[in-house]
N, C-alpha and C positions, 0 to 999 in steps of 0.2 A: 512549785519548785522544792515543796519539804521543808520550805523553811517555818512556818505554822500551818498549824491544824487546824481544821474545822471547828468555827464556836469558840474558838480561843479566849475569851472575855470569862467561859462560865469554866474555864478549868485553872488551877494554881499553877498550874506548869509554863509561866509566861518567858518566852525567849529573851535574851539578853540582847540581840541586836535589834529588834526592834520596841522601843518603846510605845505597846497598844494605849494607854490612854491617851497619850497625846496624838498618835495616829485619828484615834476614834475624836477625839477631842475637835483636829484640824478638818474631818472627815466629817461631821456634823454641821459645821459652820458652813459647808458649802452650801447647804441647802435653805435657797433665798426668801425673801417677802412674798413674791409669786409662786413658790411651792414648789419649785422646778432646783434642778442641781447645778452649778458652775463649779468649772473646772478650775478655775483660779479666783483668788479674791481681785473683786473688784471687775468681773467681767458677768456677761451676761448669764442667766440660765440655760440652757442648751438641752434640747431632748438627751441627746446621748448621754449625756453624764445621767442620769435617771438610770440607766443600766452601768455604766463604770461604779460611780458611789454604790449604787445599791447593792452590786455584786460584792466589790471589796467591804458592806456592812453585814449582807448575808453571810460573808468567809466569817469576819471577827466578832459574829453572834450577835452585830447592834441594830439589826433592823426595826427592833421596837422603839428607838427612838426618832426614828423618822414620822414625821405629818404626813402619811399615807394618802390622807383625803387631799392634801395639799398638792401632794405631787400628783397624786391622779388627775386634780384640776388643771395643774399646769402642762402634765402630756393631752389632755383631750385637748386644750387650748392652741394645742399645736398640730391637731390631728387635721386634716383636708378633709373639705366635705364630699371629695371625689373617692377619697383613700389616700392612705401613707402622711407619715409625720413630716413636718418640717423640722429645721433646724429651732427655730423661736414659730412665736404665735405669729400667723398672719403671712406668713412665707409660704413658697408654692415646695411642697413636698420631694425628699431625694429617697434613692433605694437603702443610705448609710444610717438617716437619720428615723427611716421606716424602719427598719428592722431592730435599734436598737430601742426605737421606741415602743415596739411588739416586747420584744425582751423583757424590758424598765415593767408592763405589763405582766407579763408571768411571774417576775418578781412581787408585784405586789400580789399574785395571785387571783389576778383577774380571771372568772370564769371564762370558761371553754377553752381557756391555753394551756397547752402540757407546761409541768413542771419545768422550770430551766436548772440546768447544773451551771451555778456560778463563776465557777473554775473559768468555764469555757467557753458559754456564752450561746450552748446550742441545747437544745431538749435533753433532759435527762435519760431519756430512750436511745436519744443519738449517743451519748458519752458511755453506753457500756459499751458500747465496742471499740473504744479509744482505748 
């Protein structure tokens, strides 16, 4: 929407409506004991948030502070041995919680997945023609 820029953490030019360290602050804490991301305190990990947080840490430059290996343990723990993620570990797989767990993957830079454009949520290939 314009209102920050890419990487925003490593440039001086920080916006007045939003306060980033404590965004980044609240935005770090979500990521649990089991390595997986929750969308709120006090609620579970959830594949999906593995791509919500990690997109919105990719935007504000913080994804070096994430436990990468953590979260990659806690999306394969959720992966089905048929294919497609579940919601949590141990659940039978949906097409929501599949693809944003594909996503949360290209974000970490998992081999053989194109780049994702954060912003959007789809292939970096697919976003220049947006």
């Amino acid at each position: 929407m314009g209102f920050i820029e890419d990487n925003v953490l490593s440039s001086c030019n920080l916006s007045s409506l939003i306060d980033f360290p404590l965004l980044l602050d609240w935005i770090l804490q979500r990521q649990g004991t089991d390595g997986g991301f929750q969308g709120r305190p006090n609620k579970s990990s959830d594949t999906c948030y593995a791509f919500w947080i990690g997109a919105v840490l990719r935007i504000l430059g913080g994804c070096n502070f994430v436990d990468n290996k953590a979260l990659r343990g806690f999306l394969v723990s959720c992966q089905y041995k048929y294919g497609g993620f579940s919601k949590f570990p141990g659940e039978f797989p949906d097409l929501y919680h599949s693809y944003y767990g594909y996503a949360a993957f290209s974000l970490l830079e998992e081999s053989g997945l194109k780049s994702l454009c954060s912003k959007l949520g789809i292939s970096d290939i697919a976003a220049i023609g947006v």
